[in-house]
C-alpha positions, -999 to +999 in steps of 0.1 A: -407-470-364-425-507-357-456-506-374-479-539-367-509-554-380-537-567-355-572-585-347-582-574-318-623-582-308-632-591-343-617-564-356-587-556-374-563-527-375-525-511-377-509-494-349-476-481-342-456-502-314-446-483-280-429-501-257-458-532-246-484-511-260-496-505-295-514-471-308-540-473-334-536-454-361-574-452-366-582-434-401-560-457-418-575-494-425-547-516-432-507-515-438-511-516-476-530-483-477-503-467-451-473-480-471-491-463-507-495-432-487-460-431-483-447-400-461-480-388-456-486-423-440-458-424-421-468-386-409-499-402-399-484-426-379-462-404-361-489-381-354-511-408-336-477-423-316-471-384-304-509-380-292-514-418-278-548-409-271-558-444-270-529-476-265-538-515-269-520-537-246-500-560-274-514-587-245-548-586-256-542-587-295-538-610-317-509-605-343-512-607-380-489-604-407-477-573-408-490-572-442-521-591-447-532-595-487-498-587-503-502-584-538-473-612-541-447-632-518-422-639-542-389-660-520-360-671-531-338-701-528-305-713-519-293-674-514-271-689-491-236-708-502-240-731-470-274-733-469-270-747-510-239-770-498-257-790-469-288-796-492-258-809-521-265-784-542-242-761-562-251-723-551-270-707-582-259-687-606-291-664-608-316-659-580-341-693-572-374-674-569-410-688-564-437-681-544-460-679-515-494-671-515-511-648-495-527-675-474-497-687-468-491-659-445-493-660-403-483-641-377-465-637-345-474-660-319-503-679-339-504-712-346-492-736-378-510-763-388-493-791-400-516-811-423-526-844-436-504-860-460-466-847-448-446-854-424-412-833-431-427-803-422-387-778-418-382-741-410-361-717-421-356-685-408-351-654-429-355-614-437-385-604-453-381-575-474-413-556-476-419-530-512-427-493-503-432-478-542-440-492-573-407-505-591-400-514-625-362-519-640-348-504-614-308-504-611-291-518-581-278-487-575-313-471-568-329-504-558-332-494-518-353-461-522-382-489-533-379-507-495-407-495-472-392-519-446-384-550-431-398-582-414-387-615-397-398-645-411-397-686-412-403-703-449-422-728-434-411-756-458-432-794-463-399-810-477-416-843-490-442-818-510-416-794-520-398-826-538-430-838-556-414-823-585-387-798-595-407-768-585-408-757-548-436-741-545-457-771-539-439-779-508-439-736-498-475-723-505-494-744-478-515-723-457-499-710-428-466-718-440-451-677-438-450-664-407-439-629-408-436-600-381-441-595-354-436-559-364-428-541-400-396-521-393-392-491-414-362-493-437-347-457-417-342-484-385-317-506-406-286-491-412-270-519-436-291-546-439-260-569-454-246-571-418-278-585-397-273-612-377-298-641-385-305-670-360-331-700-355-345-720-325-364-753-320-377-754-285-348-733-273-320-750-292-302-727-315-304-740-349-290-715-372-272-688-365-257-667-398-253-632-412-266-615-440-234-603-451-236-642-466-264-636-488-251-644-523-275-620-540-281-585-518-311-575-515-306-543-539-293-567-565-324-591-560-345-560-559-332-553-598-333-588-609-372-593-598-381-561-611-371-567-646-391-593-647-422-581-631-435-551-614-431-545-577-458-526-557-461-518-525-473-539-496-454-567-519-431-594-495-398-605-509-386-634-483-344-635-491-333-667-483-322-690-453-287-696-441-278-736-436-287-753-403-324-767-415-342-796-399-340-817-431-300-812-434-293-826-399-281-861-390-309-871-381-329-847-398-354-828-374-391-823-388-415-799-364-441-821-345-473-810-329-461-789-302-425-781-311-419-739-308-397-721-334-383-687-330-361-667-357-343-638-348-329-609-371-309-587-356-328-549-356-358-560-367-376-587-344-384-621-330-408-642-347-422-672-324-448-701-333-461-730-320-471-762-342-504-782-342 
């Protein structure tokens, strides 16, 4: 099941995707309260996709993130070996984690601002991991069962900021720097999600292309390290990581002007495209 998050005449709401068509799920007011409802949610959801007594052209909406005030956006870095050599960097021994805000957040097909003050604004493209239960110390082993589902999404990265000093999340948290969706795909779509192909364009030029079988930390295993640390709740966004091929690595390195279009593809669960002002 795609589940989406839209604005649509002022006012916003979650559907279920059908084709080019979205159905409202009407009693339920946003994606956080459908993932804490759990089954009963996504009963809810099926129930309103099986009546489609009312369908919103996805033309006439405007996307948002899937999931709009996540509690937290926690991303890590370097969870790919190539991705750590082409930046000269050793890959890490423990997961690289910081954060996003919630502000940071955008969606399908809307714009991102570049502001005042950088100009080595990168992408990255990458699988969003979205929290479907509360989860505290949880093994490895059982780390999956706490997955509501999955998103695409670019790290939208201000390199010179992100350098200002040894903490990324300077360069990270800028508003409008996550865009994630277009859709939420429920985990029951993804058969293994360590064997999804992963790819990035800048106005049509393939820029990465990668696997997530080349993760160095699995998403079970970063599921267990975050959650010893602090607790998981639903609606919560882990972003895992981009694979090497990133503007700043290139020769000459390629920063996103006003007007350049990137696109990130994961295999199963959507294509993300934006547009830079």
């Amino acid at each position: 099941m795609q589940l989406v998050s839209f604005e649509k005449n002022g006012n916003r709401g979650v559907g279920v995707v059908d084709g080019e068509s979205i159905v409202p799920i009407n009693d339920i007011p946003n994606m956080i309260t459908l993932i804490r409802m759990g089954a009963e949610g996504k009963a809810a959801a099926q129930a309103a996709l099986d009546a489609k007594s009312e369908t919103i052209s996805t033309d006439t909406i405007t996307y948002l993130p899937p999931v709009v005030r996540p509690g937290k956006v926690i991303a890590l870095g370097r969870n790919y070996a190539a991705h750590a050599k082409e930046g000269g960097a050793e890959p890490p021994k423990y997961p690289m984690l910081f954060h996003k805000t919630h502000t940071s957040l955008n969606g399908h097909n809307c714009p991102i601002v570049i502001p005042e003050g950088t100009n080595r604004v990168d992408y990255e493209a990458e699988l969003a991991v979205i929290i479907g239960k509360t989860c505290k110390n949880v093994s490895e082993a059982d780390a999956m069962e706490y997955v509501y589902g999955y998103a695409t999404a670019n790290d939208v990265t201000a390199r010179d900021w992100q350098r200002l000093t040894s903490q990324f999340t300077t360069g990270k948290m800028v508003d409008g720097f996550g865009p994630l969706g277009p859709t939420l795909v429920t985990a029951d779509e993804i058969d293994d999600v360590q064997n999804l192909d992963i790819k990035s364009f800048h106005n049509g030029q393939m820029m990465q292309s990668s696997n997530t079988k080349m993760m160095i930390f699995s998403v079970a295993f970063t599921i267990e390290f975050i959650s010893k640390i602090t607790t998981l709740e639903p609606g919560d966004v882990i972003l895992t990581g981009t694979p090497e091929g990133v503007g700043y690595a290139r020769k000459p390195p390629v920063y996103m002007q006003p007007g350049d279009e990137i696109v990130v593809e994961v295999e199963k669960v959507g294509v993300l495209k934006n547009v830079f002002e």
